[in-house]
VMD Tcl script that builds the backbone (N, CA, C; Angstrom):
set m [mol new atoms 474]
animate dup $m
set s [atomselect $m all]
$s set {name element resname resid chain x y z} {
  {N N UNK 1 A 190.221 -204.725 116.630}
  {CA C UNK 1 A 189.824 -203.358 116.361}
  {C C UNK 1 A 191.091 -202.544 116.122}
  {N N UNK 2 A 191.067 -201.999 115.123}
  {CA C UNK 2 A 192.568 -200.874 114.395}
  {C C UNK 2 A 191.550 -199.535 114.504}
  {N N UNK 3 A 192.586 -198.782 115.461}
  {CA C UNK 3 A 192.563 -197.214 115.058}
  {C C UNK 3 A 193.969 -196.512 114.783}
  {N N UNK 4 A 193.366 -194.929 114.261}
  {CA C UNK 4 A 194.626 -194.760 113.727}
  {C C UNK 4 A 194.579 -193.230 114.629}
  {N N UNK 5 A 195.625 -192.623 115.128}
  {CA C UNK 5 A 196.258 -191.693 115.372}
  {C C UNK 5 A 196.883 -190.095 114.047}
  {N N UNK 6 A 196.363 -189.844 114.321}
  {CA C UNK 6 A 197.402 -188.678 113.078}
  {C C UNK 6 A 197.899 -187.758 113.792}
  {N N UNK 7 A 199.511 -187.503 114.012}
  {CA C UNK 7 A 200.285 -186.480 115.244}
  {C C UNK 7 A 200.413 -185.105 114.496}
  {N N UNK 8 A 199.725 -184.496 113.979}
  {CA C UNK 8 A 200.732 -182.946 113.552}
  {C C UNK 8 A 201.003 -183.403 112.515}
  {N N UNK 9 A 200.260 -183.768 111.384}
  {CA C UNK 9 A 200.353 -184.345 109.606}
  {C C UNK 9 A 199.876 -182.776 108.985}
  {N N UNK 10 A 200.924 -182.035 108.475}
  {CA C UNK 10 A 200.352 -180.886 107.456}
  {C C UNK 10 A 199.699 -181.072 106.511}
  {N N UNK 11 A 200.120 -182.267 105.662}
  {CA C UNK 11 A 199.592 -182.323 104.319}
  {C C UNK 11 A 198.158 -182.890 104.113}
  {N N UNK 12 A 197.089 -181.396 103.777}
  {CA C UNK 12 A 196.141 -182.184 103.170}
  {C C UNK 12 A 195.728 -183.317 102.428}
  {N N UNK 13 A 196.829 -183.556 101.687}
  {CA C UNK 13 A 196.808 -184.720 100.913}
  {C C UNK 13 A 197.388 -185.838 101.431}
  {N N UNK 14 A 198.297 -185.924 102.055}
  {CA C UNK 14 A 198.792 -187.116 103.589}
  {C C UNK 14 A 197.166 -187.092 103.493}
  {N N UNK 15 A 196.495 -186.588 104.530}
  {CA C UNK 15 A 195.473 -186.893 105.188}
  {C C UNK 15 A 194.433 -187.518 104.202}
  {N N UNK 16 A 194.335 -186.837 103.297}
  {CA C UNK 16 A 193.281 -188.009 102.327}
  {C C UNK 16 A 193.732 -188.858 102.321}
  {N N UNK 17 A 195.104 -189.054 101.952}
  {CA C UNK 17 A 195.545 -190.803 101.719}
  {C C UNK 17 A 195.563 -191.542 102.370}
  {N N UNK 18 A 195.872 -190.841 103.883}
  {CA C UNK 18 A 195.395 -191.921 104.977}
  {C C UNK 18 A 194.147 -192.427 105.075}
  {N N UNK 19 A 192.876 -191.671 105.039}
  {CA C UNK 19 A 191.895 -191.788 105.061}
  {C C UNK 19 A 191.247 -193.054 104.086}
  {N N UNK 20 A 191.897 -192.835 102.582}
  {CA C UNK 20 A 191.210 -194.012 101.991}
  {C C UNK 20 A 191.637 -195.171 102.226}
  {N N UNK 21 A 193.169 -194.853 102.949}
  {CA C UNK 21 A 193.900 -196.595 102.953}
  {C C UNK 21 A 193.378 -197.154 104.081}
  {N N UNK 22 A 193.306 -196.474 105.044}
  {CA C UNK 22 A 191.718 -196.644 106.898}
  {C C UNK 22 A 191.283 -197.506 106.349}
  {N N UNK 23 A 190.169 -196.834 105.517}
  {CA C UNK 23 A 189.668 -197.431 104.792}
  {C C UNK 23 A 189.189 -198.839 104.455}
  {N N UNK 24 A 190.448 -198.291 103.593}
  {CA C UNK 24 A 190.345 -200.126 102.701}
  {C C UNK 24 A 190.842 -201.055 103.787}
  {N N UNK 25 A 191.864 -200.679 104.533}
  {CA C UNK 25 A 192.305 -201.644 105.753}
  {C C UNK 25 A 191.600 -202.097 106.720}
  {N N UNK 26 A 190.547 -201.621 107.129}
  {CA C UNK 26 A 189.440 -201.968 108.052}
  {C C UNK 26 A 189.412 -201.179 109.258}
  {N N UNK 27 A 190.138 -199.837 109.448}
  {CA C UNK 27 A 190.323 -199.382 110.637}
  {C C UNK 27 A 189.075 -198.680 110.836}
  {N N UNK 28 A 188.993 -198.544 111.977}
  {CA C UNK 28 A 187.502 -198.399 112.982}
  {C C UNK 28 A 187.577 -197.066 113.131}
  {N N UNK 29 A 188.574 -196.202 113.012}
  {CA C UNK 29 A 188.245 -194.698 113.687}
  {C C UNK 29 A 189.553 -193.728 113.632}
  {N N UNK 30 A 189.657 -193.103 112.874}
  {CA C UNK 30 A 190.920 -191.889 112.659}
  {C C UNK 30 A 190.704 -190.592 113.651}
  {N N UNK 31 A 191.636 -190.742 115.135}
  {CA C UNK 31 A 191.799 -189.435 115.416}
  {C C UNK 31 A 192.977 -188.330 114.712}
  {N N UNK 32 A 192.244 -187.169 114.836}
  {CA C UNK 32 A 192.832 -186.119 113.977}
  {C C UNK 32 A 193.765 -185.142 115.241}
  {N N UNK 33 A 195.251 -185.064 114.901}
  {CA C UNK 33 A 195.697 -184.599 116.508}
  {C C UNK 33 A 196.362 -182.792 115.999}
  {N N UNK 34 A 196.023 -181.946 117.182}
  {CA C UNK 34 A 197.187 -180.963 116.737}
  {C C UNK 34 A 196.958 -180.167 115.520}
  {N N UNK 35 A 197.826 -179.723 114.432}
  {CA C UNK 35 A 197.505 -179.286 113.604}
  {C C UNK 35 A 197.254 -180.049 112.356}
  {N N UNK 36 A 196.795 -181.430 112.552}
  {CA C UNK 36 A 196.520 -182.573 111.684}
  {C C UNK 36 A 195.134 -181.656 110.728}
  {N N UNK 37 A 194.864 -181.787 109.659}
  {CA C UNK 37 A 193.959 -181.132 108.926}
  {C C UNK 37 A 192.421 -181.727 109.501}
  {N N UNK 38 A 191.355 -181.338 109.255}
  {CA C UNK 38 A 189.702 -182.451 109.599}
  {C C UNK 38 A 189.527 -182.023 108.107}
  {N N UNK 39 A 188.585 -183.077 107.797}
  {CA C UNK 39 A 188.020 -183.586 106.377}
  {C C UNK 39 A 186.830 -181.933 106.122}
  {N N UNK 40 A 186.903 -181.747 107.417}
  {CA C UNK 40 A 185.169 -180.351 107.275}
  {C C UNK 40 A 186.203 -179.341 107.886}
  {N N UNK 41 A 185.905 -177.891 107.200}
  {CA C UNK 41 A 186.928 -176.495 108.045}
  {C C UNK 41 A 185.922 -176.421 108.863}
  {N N UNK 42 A 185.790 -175.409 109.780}
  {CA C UNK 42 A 184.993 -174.883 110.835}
  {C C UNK 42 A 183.901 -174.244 110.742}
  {N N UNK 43 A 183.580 -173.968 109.583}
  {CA C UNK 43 A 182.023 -174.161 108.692}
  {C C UNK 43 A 181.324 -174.949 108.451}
  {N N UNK 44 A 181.901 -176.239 108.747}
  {CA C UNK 44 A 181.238 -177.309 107.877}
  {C C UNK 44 A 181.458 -177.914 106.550}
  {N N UNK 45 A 181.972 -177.244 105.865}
  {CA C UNK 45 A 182.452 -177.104 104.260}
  {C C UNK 45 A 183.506 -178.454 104.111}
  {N N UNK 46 A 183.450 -179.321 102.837}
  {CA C UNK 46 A 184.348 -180.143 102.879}
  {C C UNK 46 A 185.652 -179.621 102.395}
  {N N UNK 47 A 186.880 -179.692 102.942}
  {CA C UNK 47 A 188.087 -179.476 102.544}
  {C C UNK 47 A 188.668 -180.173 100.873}
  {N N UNK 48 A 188.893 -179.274 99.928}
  {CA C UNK 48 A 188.634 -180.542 98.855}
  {C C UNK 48 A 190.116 -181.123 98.242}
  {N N UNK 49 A 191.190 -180.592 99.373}
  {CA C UNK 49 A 192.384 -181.249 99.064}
  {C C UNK 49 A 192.257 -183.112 99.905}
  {N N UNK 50 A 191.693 -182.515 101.060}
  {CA C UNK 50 A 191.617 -184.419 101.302}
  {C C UNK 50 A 190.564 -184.973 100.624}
  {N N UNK 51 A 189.580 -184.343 100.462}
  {CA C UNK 51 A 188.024 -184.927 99.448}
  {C C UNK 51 A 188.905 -185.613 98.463}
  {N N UNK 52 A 189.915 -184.896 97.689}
  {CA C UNK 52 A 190.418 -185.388 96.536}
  {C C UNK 52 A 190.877 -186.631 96.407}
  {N N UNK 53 A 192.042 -186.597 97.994}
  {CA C UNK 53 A 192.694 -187.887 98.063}
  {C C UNK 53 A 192.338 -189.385 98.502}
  {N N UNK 54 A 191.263 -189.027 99.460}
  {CA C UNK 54 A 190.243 -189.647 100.029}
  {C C UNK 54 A 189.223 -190.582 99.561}
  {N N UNK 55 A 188.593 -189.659 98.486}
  {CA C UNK 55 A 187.798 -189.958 97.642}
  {C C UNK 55 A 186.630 -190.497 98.035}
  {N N UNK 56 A 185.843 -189.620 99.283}
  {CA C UNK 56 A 184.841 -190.107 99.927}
  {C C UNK 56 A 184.766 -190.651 101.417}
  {N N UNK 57 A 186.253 -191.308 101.327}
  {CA C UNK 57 A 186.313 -192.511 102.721}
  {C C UNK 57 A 186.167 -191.574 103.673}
  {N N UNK 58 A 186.582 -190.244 103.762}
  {CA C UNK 58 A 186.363 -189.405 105.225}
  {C C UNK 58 A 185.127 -188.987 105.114}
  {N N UNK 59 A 183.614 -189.133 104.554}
  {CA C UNK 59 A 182.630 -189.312 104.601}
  {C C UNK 59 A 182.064 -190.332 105.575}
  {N N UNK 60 A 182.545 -191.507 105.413}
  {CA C UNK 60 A 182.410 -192.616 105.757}
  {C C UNK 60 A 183.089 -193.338 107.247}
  {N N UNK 61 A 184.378 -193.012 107.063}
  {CA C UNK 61 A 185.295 -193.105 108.444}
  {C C UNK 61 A 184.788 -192.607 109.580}
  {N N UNK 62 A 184.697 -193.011 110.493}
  {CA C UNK 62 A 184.817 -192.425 111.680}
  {C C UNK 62 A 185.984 -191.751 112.352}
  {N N UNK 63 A 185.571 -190.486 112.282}
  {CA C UNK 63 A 186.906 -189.454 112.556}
  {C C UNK 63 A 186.533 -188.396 114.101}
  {N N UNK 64 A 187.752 -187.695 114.576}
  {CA C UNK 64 A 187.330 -187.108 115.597}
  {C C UNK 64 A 188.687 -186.216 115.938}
  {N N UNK 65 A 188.509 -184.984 115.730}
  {CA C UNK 65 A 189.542 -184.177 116.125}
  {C C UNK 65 A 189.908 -184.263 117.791}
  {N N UNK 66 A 191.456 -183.923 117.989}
  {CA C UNK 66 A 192.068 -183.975 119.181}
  {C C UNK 66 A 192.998 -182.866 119.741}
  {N N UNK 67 A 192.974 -182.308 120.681}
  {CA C UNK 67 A 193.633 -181.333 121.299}
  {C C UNK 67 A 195.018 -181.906 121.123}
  {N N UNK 68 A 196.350 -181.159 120.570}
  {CA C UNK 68 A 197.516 -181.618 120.951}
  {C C UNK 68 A 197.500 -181.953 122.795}
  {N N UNK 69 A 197.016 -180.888 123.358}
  {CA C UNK 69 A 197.162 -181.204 124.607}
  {C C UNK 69 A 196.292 -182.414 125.588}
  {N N UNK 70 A 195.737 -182.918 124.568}
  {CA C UNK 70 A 194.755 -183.954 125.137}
  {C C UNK 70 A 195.275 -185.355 124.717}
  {N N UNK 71 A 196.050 -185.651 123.333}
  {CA C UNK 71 A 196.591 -186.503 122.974}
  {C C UNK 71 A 197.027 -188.072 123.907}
  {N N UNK 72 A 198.085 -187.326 125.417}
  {CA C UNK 72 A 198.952 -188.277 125.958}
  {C C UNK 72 A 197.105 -189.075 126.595}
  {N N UNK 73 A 196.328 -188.426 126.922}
  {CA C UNK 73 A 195.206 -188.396 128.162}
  {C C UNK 73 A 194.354 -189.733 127.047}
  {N N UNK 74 A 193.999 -189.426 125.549}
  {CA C UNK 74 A 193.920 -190.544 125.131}
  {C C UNK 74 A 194.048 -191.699 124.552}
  {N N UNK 75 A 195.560 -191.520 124.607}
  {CA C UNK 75 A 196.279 -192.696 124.102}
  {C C UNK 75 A 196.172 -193.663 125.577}
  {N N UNK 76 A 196.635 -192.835 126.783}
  {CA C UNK 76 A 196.680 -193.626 128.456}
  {C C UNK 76 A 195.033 -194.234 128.295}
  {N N UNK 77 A 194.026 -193.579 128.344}
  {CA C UNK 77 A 192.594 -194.770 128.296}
  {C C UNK 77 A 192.372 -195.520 127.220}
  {N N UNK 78 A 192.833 -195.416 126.024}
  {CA C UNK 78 A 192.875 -196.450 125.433}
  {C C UNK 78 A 194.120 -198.005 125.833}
  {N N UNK 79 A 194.990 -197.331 126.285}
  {CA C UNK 79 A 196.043 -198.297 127.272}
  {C C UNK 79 A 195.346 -198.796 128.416}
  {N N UNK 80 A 194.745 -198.549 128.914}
  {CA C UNK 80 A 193.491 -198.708 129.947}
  {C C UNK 80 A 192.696 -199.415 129.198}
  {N N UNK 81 A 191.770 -199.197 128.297}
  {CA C UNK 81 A 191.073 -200.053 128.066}
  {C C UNK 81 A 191.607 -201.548 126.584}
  {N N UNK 82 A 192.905 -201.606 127.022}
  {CA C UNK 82 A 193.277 -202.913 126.255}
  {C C UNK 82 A 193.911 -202.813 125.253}
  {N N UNK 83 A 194.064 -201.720 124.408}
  {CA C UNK 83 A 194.650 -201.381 123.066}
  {C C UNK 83 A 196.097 -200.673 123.231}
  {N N UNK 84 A 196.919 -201.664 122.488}
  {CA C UNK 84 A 198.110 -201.736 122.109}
  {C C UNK 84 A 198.719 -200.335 122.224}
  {N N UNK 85 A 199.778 -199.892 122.158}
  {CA C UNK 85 A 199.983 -198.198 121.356}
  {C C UNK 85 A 200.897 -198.258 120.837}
  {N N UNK 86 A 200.753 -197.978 119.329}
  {CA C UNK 86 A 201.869 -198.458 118.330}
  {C C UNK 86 A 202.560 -196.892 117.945}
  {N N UNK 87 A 203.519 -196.616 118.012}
  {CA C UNK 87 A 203.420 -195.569 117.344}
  {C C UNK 87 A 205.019 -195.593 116.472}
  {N N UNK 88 A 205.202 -195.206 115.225}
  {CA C UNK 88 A 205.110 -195.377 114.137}
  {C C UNK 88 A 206.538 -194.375 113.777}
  {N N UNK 89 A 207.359 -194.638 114.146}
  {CA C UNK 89 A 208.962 -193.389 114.204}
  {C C UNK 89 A 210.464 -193.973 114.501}
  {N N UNK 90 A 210.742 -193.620 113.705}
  {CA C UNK 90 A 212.392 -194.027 113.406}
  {C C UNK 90 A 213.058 -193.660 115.101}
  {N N UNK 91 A 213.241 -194.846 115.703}
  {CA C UNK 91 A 213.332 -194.010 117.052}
  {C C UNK 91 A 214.753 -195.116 117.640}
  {N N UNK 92 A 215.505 -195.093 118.742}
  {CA C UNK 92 A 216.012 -195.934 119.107}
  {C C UNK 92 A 215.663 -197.079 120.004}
  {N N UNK 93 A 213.640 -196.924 120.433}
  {CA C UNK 93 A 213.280 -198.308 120.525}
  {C C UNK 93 A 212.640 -198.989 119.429}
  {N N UNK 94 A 213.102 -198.359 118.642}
  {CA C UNK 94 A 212.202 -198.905 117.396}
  {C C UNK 94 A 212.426 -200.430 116.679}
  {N N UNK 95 A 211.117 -201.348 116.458}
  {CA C UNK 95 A 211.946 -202.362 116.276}
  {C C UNK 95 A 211.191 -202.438 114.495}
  {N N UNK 96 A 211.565 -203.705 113.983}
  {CA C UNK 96 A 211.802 -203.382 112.373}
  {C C UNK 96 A 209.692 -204.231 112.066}
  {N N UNK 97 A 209.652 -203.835 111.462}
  {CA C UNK 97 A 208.253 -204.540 110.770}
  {C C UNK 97 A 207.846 -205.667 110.809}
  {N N UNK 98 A 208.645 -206.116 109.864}
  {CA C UNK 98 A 208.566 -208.006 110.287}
  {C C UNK 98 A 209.020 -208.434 111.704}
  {N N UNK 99 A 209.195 -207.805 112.385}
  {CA C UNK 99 A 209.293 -208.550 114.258}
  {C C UNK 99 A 208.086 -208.024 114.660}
  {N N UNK 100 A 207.084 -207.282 114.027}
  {CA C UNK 100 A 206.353 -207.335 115.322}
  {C C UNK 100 A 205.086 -207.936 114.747}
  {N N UNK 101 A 204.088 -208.203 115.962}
  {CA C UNK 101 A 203.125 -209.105 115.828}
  {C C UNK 101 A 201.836 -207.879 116.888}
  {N N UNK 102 A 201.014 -207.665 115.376}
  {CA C UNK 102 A 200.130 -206.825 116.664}
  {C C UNK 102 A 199.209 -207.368 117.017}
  {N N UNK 103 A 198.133 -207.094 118.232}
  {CA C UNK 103 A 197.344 -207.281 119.187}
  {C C UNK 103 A 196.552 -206.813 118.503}
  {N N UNK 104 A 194.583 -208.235 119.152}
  {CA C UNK 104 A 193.592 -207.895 118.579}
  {C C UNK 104 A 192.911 -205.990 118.850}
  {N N UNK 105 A 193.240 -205.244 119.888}
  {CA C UNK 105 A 192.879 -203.947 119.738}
  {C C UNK 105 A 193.709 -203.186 119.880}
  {N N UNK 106 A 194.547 -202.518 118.602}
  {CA C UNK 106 A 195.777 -201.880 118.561}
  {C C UNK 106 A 195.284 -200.035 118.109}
  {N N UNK 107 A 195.747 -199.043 118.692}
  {CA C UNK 107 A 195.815 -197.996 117.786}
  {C C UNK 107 A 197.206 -197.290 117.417}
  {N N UNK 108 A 197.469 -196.941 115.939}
  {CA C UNK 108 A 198.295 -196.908 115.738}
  {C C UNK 108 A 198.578 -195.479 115.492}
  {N N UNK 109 A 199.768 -194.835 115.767}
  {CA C UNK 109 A 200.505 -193.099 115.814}
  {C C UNK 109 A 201.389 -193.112 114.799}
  {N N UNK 110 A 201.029 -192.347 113.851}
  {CA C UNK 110 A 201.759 -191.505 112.732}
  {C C UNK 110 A 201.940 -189.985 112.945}
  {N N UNK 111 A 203.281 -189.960 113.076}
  {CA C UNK 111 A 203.669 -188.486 113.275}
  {C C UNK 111 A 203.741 -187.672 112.129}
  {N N UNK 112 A 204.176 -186.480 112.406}
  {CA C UNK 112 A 204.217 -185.125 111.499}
  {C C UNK 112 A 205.247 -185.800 110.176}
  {N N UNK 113 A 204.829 -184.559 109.505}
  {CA C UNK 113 A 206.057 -184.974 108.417}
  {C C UNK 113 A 207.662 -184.536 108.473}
  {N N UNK 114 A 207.783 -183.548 109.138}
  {CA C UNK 114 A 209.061 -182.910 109.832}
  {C C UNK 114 A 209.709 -183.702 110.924}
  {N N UNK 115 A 208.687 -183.499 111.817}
  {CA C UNK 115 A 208.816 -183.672 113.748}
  {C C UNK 115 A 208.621 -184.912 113.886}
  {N N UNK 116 A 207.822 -185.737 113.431}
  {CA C UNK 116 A 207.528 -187.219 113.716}
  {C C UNK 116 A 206.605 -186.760 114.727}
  {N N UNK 117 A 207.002 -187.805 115.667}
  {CA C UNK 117 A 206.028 -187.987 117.178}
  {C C UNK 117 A 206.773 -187.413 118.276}
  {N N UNK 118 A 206.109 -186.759 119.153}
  {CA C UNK 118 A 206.892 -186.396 120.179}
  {C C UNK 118 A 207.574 -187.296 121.383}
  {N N UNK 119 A 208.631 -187.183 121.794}
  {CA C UNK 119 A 209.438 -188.335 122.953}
  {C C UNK 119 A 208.252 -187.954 124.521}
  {N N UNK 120 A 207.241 -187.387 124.254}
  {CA C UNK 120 A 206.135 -187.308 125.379}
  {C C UNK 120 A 205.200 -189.279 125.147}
  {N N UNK 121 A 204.727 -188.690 123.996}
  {CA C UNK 121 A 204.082 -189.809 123.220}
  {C C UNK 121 A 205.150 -191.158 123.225}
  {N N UNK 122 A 206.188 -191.145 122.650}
  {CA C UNK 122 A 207.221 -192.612 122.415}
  {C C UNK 122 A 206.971 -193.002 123.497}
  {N N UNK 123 A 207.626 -192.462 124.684}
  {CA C UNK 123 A 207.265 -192.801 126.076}
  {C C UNK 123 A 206.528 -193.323 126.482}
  {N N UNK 124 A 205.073 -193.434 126.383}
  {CA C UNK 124 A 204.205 -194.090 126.711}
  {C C UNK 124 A 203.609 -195.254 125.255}
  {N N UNK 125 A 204.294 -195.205 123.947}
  {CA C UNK 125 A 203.837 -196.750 123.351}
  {C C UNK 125 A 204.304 -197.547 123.981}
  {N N UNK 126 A 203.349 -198.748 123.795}
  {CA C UNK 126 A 203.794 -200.330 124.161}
  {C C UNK 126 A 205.076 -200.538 123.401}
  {N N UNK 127 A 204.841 -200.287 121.957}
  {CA C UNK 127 A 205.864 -200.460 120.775}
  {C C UNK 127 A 206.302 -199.723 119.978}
  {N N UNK 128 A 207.038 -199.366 119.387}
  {CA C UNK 128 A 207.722 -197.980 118.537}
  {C C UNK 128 A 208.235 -198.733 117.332}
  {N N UNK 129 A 207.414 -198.533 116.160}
  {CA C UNK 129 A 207.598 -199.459 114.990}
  {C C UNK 129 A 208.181 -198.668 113.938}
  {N N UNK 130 A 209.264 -199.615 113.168}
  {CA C UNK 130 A 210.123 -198.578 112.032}
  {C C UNK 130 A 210.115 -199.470 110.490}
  {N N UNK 131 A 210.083 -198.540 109.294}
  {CA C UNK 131 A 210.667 -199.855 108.196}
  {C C UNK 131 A 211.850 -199.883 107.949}
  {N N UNK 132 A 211.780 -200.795 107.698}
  {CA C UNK 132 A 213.260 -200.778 107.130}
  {C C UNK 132 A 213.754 -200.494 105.870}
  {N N UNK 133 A 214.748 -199.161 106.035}
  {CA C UNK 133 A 215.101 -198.938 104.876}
  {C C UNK 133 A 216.381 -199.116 104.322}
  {N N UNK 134 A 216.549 -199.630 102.707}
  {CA C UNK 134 A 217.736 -200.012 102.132}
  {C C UNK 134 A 218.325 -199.298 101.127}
  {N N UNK 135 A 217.555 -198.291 100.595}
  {CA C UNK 135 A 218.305 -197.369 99.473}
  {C C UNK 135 A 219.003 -195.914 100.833}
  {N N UNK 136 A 219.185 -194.841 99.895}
  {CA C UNK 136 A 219.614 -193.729 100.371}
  {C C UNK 136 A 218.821 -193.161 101.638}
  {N N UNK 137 A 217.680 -192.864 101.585}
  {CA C UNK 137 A 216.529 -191.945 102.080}
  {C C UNK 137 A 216.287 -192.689 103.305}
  {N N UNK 138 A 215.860 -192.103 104.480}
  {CA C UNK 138 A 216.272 -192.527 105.710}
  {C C UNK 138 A 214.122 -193.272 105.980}
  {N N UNK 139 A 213.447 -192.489 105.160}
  {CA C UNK 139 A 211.979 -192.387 105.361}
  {C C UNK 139 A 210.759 -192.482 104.387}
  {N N UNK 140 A 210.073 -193.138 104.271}
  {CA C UNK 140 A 208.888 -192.950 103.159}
  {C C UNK 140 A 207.923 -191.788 103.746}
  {N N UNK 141 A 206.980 -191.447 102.877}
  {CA C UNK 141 A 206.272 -190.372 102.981}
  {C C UNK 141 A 204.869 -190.993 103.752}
  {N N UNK 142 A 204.578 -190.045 104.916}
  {CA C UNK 142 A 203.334 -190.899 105.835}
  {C C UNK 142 A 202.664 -191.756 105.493}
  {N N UNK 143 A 201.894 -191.024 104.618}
  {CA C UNK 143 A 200.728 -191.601 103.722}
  {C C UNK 143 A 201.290 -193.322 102.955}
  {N N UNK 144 A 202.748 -193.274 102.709}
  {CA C UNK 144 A 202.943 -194.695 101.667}
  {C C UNK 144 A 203.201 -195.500 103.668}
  {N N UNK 145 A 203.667 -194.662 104.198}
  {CA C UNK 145 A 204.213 -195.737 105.528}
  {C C UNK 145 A 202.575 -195.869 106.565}
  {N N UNK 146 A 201.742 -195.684 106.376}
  {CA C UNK 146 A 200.747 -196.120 106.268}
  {C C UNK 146 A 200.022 -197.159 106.318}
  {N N UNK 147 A 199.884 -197.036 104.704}
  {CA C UNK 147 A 199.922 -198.014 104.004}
  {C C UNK 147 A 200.365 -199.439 104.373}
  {N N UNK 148 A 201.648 -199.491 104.322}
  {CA C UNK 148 A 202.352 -200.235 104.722}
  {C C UNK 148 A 201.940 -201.002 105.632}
  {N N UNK 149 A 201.931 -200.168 106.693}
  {CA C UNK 149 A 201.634 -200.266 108.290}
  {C C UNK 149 A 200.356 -201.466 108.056}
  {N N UNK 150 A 199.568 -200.356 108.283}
  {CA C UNK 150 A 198.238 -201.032 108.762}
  {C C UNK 150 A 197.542 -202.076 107.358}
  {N N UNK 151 A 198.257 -202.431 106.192}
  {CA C UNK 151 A 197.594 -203.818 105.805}
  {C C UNK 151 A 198.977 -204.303 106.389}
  {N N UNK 152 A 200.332 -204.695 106.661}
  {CA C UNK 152 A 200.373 -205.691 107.904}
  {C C UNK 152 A 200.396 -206.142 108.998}
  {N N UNK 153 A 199.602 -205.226 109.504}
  {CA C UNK 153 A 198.283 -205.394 110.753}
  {C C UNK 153 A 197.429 -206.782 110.302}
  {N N UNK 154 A 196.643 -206.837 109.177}
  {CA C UNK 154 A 196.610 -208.143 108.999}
  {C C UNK 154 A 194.493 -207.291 108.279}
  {N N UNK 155 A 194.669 -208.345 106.974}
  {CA C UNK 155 A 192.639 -207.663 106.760}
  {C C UNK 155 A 192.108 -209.504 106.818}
  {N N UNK 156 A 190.732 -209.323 107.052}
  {CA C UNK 156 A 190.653 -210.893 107.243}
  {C C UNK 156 A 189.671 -210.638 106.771}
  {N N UNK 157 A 190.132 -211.965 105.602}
  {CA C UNK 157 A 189.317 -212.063 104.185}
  {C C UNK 157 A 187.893 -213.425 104.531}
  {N N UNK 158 A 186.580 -212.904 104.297}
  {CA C UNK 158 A 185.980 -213.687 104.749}
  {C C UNK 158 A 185.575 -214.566 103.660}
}
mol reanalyze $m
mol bondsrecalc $m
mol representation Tube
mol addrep $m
């Protein structure tokens, strides 16, 4: 079972893209954290910068907004109940992509686009995962590191 975390992501369009790559990757459930955008404003109304990017999948996904201040409370019961905590930041426990090997119930933390993840949160992952980068630019943009991420988590082709 893959879930995904979103820490304080501004970009409407981050957030669609996460949403369709969920998606296609097989993940079970996108919490929305902080000032992370929701697919519906507080009307109900669909937001149509992630509608755009999305292209439906946050229809479909199982999603669930989160108190910044509630965040650490459910990442710890999901640590409680068996699931990994990956979270996803250029950090100094960070280890490189190809070393790690994730667990059958993992959820995974993508931070802001500025701030990353907070050292509240690092603190309590199992693992603190980074890519590795070889040109200039220290970072890819959420949405492509993503991507990345969670298809090599692994999709199992039946």
């Amino acid at each position: 079972m893959m879930e995904v975390l979103l820490y304080n992501i501004r970009s409407h369009y981050n957030v669609g893209a996460i949403f369709r790559t969920a998606d296609g990757a097989g993940v079970s459930k996108l919490y929305l954290a902080g000032i992370t955008p929701a697919p519906v404003d507080r009307f109900g109304r669909r937001v149509p910068e992630i509608h755009k990017t999305a292209l439906g999948a946050e229809a479909v996904l199982s999603w669930e907004s989160v108190k910044t201040e509630d965040v650490k409370n459910l990442l710890l019961k999901k640590q409680q109940a068996g699931f990994q905590i990956v979270v996803v930041e250029q950090h100094t426990r960070s280890i490189r992509l190809n070393e790690f090997k994730p667990q059958e119930k993992i959820i995974y933390v993508f931070g802001g686009e500025i701030e990353g993840v907070s050292e509240e949160i690092v603190a309590i992952a199992d693992t603190v995962l980074a890519l590795p980068m070889h040109g200039i630019k220290e970072s890819l943009n959420v949405s492509v590191t993503a991507g990345i991420v969670l298809y090599h988590n692994g999709i199992k082709v039946s």
